[in-house]
Short mmCIF file of the C-alpha atoms (twelve columns), coordinates in Angstrom:
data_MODEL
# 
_entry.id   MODEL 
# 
loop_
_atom_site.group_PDB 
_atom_site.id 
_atom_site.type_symbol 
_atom_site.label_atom_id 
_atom_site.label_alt_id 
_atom_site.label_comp_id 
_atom_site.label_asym_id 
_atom_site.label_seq_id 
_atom_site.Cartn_x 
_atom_site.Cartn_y 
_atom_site.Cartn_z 
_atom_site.pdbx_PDB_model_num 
ATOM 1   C CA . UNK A 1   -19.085 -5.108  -12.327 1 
ATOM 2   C CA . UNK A 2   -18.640 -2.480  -15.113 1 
ATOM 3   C CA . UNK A 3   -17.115 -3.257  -18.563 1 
ATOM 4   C CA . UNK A 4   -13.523 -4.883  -17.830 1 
ATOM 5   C CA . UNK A 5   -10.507 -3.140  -18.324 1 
ATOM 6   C CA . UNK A 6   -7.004  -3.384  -19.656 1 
ATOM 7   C CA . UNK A 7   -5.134  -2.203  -16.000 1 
ATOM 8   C CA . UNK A 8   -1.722  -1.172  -15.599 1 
ATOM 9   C CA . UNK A 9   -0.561  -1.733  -11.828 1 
ATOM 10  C CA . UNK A 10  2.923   -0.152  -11.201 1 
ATOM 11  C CA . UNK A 11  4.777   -2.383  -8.763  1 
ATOM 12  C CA . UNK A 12  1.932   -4.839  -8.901  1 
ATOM 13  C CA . UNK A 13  4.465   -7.488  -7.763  1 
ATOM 14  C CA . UNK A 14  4.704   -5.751  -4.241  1 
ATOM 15  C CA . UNK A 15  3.024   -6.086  -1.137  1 
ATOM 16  C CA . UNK A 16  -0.013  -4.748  -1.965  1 
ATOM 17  C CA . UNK A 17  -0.272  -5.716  -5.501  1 
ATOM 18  C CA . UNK A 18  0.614   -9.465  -5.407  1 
ATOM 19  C CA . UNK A 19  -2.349  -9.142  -3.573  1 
ATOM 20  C CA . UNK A 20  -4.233  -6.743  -5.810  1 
ATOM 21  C CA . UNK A 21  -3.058  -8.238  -9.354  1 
ATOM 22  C CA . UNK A 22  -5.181  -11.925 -9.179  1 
ATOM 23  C CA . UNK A 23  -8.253  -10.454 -7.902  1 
ATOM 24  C CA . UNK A 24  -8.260  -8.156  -11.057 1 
ATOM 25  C CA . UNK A 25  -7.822  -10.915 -13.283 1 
ATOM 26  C CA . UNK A 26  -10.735 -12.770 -11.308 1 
ATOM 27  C CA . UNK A 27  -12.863 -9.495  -11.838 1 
ATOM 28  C CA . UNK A 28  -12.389 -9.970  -15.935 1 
ATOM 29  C CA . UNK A 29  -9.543  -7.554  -16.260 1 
ATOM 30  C CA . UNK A 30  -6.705  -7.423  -18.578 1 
ATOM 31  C CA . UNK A 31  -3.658  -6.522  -16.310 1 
ATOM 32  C CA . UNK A 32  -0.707  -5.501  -17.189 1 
ATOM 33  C CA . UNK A 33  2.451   -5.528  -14.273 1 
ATOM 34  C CA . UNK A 34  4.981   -2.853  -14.769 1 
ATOM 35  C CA . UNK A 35  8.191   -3.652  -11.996 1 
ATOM 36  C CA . UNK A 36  11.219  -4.655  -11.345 1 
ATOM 37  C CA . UNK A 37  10.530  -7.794  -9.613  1 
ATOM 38  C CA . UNK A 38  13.132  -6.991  -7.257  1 
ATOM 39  C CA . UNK A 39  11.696  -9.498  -4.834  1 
ATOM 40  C CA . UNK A 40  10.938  -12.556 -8.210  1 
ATOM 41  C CA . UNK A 41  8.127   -13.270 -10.568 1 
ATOM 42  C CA . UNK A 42  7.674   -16.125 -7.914  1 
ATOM 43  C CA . UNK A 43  4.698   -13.954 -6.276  1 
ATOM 44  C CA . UNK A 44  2.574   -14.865 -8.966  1 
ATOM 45  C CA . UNK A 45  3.216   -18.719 -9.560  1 
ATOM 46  C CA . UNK A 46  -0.629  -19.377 -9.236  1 
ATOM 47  C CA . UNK A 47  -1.791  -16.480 -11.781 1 
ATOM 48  C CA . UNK A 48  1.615   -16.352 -14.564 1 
ATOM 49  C CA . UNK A 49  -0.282  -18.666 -17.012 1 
ATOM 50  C CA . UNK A 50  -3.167  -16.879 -17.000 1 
ATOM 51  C CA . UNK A 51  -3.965  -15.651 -20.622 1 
ATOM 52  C CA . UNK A 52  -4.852  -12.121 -19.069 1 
ATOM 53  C CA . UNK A 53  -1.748  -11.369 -17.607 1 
ATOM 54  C CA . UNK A 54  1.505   -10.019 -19.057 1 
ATOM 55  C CA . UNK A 55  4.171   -8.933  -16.960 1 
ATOM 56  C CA . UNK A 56  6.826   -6.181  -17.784 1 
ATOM 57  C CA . UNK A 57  9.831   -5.887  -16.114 1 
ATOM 58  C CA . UNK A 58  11.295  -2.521  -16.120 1 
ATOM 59  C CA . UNK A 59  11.767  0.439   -14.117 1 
ATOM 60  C CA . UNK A 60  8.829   3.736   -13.848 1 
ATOM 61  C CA . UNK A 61  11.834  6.147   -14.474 1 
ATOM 62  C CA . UNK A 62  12.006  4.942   -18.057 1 
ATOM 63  C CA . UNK A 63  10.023  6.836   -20.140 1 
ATOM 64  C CA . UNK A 64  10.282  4.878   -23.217 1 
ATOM 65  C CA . UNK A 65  9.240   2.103   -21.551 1 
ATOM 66  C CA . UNK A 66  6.491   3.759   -20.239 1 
ATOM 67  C CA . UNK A 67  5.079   4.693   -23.692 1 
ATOM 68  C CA . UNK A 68  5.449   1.113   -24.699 1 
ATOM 69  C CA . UNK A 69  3.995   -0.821  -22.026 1 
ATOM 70  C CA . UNK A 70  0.576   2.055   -21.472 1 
ATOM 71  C CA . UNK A 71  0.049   1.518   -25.215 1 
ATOM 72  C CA . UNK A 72  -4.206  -0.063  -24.771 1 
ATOM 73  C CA . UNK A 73  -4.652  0.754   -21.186 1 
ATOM 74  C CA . UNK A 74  -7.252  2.647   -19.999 1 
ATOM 75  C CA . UNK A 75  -6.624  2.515   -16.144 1 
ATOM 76  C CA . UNK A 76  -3.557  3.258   -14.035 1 
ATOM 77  C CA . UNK A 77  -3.501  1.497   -10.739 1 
ATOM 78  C CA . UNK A 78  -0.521  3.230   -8.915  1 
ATOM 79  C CA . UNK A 79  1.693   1.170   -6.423  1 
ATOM 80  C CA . UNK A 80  5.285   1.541   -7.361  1 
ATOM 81  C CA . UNK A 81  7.620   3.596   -4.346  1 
ATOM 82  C CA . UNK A 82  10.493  3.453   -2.602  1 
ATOM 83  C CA . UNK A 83  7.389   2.497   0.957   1 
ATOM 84  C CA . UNK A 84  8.061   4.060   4.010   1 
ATOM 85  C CA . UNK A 85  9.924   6.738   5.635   1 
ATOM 86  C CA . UNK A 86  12.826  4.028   6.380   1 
ATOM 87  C CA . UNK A 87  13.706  2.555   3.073   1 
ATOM 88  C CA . UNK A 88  13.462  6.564   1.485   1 
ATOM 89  C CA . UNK A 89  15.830  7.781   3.823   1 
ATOM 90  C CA . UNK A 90  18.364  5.140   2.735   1 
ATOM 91  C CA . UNK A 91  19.087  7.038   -0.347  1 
ATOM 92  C CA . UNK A 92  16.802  10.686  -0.601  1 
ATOM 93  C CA . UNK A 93  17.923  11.180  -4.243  1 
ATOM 94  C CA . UNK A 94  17.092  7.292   -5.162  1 
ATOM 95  C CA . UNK A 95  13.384  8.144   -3.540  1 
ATOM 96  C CA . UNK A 96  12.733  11.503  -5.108  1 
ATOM 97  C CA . UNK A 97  13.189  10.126  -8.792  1 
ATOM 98  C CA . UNK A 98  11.338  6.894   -7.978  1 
ATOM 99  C CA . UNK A 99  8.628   8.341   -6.067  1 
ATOM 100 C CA . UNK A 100 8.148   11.980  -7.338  1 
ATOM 101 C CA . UNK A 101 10.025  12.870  -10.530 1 
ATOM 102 C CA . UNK A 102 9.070   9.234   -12.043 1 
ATOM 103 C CA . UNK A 103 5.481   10.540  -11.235 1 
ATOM 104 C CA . UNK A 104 4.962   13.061  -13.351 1 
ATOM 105 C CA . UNK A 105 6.154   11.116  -16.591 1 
ATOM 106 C CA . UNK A 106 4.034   8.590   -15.858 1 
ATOM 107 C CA . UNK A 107 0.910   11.071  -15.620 1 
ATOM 108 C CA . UNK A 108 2.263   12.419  -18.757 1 
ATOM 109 C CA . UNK A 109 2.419   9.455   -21.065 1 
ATOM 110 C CA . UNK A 110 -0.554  8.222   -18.990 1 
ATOM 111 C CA . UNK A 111 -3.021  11.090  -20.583 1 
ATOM 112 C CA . UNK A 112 -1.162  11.240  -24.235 1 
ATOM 113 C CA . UNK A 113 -1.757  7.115   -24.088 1 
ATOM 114 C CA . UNK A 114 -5.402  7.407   -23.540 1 
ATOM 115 C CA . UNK A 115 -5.850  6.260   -20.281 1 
ATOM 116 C CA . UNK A 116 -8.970  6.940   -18.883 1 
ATOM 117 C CA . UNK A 117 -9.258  6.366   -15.074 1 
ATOM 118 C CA . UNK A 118 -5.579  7.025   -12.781 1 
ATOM 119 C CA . UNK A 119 -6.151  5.510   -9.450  1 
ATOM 120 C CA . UNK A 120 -3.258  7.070   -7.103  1 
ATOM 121 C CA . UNK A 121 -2.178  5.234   -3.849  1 
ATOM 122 C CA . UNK A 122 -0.612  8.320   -1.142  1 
ATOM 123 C CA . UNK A 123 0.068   7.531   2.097   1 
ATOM 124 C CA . UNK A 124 -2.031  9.463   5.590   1 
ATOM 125 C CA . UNK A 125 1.424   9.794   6.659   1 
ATOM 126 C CA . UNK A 126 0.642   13.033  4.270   1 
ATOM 127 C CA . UNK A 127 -1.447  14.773  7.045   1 
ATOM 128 C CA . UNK A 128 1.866   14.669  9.343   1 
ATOM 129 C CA . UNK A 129 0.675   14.828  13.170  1 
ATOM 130 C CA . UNK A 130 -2.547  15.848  13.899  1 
ATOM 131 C CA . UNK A 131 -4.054  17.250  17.380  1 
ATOM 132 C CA . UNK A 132 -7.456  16.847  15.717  1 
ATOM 133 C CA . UNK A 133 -9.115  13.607  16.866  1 
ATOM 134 C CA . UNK A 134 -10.366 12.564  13.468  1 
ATOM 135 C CA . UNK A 135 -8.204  13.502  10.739  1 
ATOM 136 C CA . UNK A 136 -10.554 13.813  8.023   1 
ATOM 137 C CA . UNK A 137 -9.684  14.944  4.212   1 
ATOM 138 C CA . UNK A 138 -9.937  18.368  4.245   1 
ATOM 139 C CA . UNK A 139 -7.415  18.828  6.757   1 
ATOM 140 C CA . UNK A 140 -3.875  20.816  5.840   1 
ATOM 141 C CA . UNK A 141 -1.803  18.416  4.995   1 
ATOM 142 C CA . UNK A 142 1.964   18.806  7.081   1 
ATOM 143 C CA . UNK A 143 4.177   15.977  5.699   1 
ATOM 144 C CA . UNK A 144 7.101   15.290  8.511   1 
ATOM 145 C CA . UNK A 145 9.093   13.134  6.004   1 
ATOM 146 C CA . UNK A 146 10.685  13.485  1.892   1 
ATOM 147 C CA . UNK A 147 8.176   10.191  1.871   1 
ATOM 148 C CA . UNK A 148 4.769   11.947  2.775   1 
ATOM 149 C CA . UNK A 149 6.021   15.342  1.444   1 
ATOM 150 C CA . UNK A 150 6.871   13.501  -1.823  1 
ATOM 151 C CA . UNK A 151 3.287   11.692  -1.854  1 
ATOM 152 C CA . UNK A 152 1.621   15.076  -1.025  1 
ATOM 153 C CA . UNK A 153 3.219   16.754  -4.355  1 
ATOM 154 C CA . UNK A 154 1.771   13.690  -6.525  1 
ATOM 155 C CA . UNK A 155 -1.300  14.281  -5.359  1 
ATOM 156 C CA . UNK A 156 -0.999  17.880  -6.671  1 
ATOM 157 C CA . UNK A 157 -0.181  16.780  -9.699  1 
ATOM 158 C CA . UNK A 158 -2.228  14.199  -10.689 1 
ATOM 159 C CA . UNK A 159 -5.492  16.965  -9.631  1 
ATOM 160 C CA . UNK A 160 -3.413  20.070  -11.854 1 
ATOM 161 C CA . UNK A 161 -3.478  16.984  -14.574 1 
ATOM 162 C CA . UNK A 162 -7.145  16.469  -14.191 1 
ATOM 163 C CA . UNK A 163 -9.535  17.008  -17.436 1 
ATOM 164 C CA . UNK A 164 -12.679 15.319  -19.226 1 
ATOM 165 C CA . UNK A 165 -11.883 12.100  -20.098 1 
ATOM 166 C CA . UNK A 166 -8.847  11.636  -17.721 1 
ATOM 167 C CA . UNK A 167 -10.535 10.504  -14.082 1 
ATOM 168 C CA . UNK A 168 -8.302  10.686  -10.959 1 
ATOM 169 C CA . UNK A 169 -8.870  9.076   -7.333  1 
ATOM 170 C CA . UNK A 170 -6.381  9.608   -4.883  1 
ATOM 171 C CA . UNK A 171 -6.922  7.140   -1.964  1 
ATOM 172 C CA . UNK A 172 -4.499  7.909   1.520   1 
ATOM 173 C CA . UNK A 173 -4.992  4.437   2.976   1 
ATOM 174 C CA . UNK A 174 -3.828  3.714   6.789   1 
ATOM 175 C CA . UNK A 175 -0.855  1.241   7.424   1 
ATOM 176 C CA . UNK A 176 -1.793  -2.051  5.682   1 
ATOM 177 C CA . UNK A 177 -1.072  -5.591  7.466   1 
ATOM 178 C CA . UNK A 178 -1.905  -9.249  6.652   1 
ATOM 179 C CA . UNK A 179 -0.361  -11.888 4.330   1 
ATOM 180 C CA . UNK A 180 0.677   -11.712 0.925   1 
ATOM 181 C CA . UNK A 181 3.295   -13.554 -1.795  1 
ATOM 182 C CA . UNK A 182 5.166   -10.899 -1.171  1 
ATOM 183 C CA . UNK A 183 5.035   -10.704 3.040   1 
ATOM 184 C CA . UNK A 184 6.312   -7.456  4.748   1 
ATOM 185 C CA . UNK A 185 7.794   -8.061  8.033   1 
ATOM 186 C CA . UNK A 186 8.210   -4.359  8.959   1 
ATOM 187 C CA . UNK A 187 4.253   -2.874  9.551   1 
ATOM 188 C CA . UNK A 188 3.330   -2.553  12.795  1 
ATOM 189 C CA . UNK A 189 0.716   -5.195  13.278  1 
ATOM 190 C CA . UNK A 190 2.807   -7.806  10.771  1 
ATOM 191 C CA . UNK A 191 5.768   -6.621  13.305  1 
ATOM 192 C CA . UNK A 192 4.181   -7.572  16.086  1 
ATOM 193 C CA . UNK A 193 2.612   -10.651 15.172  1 
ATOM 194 C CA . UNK A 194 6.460   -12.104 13.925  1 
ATOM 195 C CA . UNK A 195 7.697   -11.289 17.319  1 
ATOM 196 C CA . UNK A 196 4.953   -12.745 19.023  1 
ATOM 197 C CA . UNK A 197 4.650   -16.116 17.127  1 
ATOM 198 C CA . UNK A 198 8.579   -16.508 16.863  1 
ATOM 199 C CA . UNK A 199 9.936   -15.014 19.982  1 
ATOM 200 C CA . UNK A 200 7.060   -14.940 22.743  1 
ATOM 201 C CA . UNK A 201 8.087   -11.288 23.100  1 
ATOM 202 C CA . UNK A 202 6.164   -8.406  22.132  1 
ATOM 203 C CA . UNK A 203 8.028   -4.942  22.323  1 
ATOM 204 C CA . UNK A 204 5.850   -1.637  22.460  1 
ATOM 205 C CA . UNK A 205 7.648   1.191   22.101  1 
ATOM 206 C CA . UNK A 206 5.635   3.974   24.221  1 
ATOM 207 C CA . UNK A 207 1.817   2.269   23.558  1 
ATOM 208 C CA . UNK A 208 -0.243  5.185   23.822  1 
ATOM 209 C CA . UNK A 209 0.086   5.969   19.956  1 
ATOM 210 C CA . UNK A 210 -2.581  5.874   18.074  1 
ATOM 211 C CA . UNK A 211 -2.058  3.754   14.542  1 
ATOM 212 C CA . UNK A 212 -4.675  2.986   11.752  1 
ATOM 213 C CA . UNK A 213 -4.638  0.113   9.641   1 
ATOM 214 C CA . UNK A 214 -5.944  -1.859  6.919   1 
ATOM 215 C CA . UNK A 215 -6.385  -5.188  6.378   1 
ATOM 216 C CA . UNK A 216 -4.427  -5.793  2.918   1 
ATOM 217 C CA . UNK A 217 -7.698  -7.847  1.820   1 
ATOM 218 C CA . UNK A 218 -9.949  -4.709  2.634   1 
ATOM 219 C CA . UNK A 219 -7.072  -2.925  0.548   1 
ATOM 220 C CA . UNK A 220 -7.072  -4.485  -2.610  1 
ATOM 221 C CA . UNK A 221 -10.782 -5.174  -2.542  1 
ATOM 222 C CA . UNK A 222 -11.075 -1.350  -2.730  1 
ATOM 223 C CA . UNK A 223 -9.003  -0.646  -5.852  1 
ATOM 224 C CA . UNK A 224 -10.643 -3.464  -7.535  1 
ATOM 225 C CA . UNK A 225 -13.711 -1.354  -6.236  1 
ATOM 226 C CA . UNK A 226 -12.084 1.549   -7.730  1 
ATOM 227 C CA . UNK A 227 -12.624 0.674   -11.661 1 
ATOM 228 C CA . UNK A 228 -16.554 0.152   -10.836 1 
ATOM 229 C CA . UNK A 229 -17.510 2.808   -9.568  1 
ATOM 230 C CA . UNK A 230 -18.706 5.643   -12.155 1 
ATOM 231 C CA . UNK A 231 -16.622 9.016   -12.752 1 
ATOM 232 C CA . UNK A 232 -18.608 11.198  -11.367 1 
ATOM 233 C CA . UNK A 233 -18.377 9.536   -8.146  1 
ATOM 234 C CA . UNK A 234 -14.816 9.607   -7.882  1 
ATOM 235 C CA . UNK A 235 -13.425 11.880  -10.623 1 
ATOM 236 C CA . UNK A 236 -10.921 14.390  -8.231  1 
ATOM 237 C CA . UNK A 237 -11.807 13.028  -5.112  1 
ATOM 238 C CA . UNK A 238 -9.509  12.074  -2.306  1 
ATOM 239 C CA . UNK A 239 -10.772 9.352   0.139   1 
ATOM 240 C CA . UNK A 240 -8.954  8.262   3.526   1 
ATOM 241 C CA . UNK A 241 -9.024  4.546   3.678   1 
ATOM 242 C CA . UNK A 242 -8.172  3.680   7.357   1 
ATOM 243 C CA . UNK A 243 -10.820 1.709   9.651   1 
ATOM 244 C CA . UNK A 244 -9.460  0.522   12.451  1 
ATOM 245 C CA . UNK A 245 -7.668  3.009   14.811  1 
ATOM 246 C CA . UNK A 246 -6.117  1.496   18.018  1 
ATOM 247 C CA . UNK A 247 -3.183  2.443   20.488  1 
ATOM 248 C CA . UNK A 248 -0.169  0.351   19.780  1 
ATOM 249 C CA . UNK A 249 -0.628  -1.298  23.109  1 
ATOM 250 C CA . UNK A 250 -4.067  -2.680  22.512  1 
ATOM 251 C CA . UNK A 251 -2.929  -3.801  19.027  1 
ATOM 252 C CA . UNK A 252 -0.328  -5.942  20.834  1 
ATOM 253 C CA . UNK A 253 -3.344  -7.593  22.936  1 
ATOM 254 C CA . UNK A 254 -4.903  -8.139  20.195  1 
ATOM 255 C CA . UNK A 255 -2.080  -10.270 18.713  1 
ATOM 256 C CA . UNK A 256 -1.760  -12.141 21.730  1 
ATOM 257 C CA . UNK A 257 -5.108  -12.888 21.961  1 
ATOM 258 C CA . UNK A 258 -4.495  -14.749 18.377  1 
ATOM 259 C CA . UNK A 259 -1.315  -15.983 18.993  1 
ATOM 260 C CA . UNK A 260 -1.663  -16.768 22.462  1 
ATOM 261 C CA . UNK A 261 -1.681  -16.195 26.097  1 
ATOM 262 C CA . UNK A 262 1.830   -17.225 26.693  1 
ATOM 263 C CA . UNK A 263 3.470   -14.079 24.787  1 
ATOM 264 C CA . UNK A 264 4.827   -11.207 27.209  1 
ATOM 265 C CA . UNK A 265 4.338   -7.768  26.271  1 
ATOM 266 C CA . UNK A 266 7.345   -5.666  27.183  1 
ATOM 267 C CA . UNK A 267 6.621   -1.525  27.505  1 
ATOM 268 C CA . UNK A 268 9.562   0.845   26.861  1 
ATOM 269 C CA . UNK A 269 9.707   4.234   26.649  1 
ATOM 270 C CA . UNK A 270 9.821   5.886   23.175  1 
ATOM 271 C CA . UNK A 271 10.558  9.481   21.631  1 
ATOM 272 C CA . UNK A 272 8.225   8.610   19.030  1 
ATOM 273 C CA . UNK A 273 4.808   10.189  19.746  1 
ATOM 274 C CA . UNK A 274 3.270   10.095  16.587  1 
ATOM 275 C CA . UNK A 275 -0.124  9.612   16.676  1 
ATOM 276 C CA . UNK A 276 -3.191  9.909   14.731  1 
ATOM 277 C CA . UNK A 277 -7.030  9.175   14.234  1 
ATOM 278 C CA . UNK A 278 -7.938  8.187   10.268  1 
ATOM 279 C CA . UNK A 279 -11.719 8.991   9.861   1 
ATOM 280 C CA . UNK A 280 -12.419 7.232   6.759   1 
ATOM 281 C CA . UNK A 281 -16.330 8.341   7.293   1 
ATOM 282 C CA . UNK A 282 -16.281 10.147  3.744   1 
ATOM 283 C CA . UNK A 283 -15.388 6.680   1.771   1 
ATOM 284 C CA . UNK A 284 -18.101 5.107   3.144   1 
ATOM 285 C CA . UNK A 285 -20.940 8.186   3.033   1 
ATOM 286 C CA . UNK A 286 -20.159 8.732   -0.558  1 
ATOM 287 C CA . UNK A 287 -19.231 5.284   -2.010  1 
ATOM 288 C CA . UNK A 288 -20.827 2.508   0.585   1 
ATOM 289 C CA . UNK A 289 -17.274 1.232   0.876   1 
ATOM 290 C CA . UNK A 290 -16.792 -0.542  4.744   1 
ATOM 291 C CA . UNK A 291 -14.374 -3.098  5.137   1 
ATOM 292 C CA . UNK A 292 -14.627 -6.635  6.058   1 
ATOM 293 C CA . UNK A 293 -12.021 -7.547  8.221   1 
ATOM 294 C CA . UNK A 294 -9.839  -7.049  11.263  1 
ATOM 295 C CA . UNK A 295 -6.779  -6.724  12.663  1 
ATOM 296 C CA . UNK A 296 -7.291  -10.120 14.416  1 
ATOM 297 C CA . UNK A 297 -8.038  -11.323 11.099  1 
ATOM 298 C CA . UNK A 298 -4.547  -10.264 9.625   1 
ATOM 299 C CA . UNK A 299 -2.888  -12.194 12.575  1 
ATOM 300 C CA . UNK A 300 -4.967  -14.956 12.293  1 
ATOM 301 C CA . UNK A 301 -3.990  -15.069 8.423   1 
ATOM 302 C CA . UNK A 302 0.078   -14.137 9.782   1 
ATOM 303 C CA . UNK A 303 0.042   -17.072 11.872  1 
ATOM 304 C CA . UNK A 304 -1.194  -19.824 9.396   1 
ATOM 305 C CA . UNK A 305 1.726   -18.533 7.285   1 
ATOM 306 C CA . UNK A 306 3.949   -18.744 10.165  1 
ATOM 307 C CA . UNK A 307 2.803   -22.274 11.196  1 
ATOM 308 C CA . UNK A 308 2.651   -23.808 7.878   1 
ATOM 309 C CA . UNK A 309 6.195   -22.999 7.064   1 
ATOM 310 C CA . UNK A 310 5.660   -20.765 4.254   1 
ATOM 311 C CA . UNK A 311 7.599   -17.884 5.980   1 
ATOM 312 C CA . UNK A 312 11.305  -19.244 6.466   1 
ATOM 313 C CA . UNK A 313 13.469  -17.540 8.367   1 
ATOM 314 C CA . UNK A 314 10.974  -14.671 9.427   1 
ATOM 315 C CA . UNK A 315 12.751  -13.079 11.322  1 
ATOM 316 C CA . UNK A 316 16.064  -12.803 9.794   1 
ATOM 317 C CA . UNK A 317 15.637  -13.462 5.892   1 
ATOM 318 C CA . UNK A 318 15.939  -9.834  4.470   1 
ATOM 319 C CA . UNK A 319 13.466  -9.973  1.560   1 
ATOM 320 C CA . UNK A 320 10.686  -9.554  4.492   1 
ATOM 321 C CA . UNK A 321 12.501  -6.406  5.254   1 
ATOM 322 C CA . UNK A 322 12.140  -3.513  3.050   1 
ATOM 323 C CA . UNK A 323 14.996  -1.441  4.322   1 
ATOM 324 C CA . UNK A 324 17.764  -4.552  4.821   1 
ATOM 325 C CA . UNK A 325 16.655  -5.385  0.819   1 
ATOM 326 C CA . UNK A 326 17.407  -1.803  -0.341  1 
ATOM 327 C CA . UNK A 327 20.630  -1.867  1.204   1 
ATOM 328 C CA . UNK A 328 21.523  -5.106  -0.167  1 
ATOM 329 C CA . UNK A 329 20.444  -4.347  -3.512  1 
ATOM 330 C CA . UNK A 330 21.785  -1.300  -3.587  1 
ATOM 331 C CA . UNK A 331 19.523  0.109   -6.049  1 
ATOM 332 C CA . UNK A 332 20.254  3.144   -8.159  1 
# 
């Protein structure tokens, strides 16, 4: 690996970056976790000791904290949002400072602080719906939502914020599933698999929709990849990071091929057509980068959480749930 780093990872305690935040330290990095811990510190019982770590508790709209806690950091790893379309549209003027206006301080205090290397996570929801049938990166992008729109702008302003000596990567990743410390309940393949396991029931909702996704291991394996790789391979770049495109309806065979053969799939009409074709050729043409596992793989990982207790109350304990915890936290 290169030289390590001291790394800042906003929201690092979230989905992704409970994930994320102990393969870092494994790497040799110095990580620093900027969040609010909305859903407890308890996400990183097996890495809080170590001597590499130092968590901050705080919110990204605070600038002064900003200043203080980017003080000896020379990457940004970029997590913190108010995720998915859902949870924004609970409160629009919550999402906009959290997800956009927050944004531009922390690019700000990011290049007065020194930082060297800003590693953005945006959504693909940013290309909107596509007749194309790969969606590739130089596409138009057409955000349908304040979420994607609101990811789009960052993007613009983290490349307007560009220079020498400041190196950006924006990386639009698919919708991520498998386990983590901190376990969503409310992406499509971890969705399916809780139904499946707990009910015997899978809903589809139309079928014929065509969703990527990435396993959260692949994920986090490719920020870590993201502080190896030189500048000049990634300095203003923008890479799509989502392998595996499937209908709905075959991702729902899938999890009962995991699960098992006594889960029913149910088919229902839906007004939701939205569907799209990630080509993440680019990412792997210009960095090498492939992923290692599956969808079945996330399941597989989904159900030895299920079946070793670990996941209480799936299917009714809010803190899975991104929207029911906004509402009951009633964040401002």
């Amino acid at each position: 690996m290169s030289n390590p780093r001291e790394v800042l990872v906003t929201g690092g305690a979230g989905y992704v970056g409970s994930v994320l935040v102990p393969k870092l330290l494994a790497a040799g990095h110095r990580v620093k976790v900027l969040d609010l811990f909305l859903f407890g510190e308890h996400v990183f019982d097996d890495a809080k000791d170590h001597e590499n770590l130092e968590l901050i508790q705080g919110d990204i709209r605070n600038r002064e904290l900003l200043e203080s806690s980017f003080v000896g950091c020379d990457a940004i790893i970029h997590l913190a949002c108010i995720s998915n379309d859902p949870s924004f549209d609970l409160d629009p003027t919550l999402g906009k400072t959290i997800n956009y206006d927050a944004f531009l301080d922390i690019v700000d205090v990011a290049k007065r602080s020194g930082v060297q290397r800003f590693i953005y996570a945006s959504s693909s929801s940013v290309y909107g719906m596509k007749a194309d049938p790969n969606v590739t990166e130089d596409l138009p992008l057409e955000p349908l939502t304040d979420y994607s729109k609101y990811k789009a702008m960052c993007e613009d302003v983290l490349l307007e914020n560009r220079r020498s000596g400041f190196t950006t990567l924006i990386l639009r990743p698919a919708t991520v599933c498998g386990d983590s410390p901190r376990l969503r309940l409310d992406l499509t393949v971890n969705i399916l698999s809780n139904h499946a396991y707990h009910n015997k029931t899978i809903k589809v909702f139309g079928g014929q929709q065509m969703r990527p996704n990435l396993h959260i291991q692949d994920m986090t394996d490719l920020y870590v990849k993201s502080l190896e790789w030189p500048d000049d391979a990634i300095d203003g770049k923008i890479f799509n990071a989502g392998y595996e495109n499937h209908k709905v309806a075959e991702i729902a065979e899938m999890v009962r091929g995991v699960i098992g053969d006594d889960v029913d799939i149910v088919t229902t009409p839906t007004d939701d057509h939205r569907s799209y074709h990630i080509c993440s050729e680019k990412i792997r043409r210009e960095l090498g980068y492939e992923p290692q596992h599956t969808i079945e793989n996330a399941v597989e990982d989904l159900l030895a959480a299920f079946t070793s207790d670990r996941v209480p109350a799936a299917m009714t304990d809010d803190r899975y749930y991104n929207v029911k915890l906004m509402k009951d936290l009633n964040l401002k």
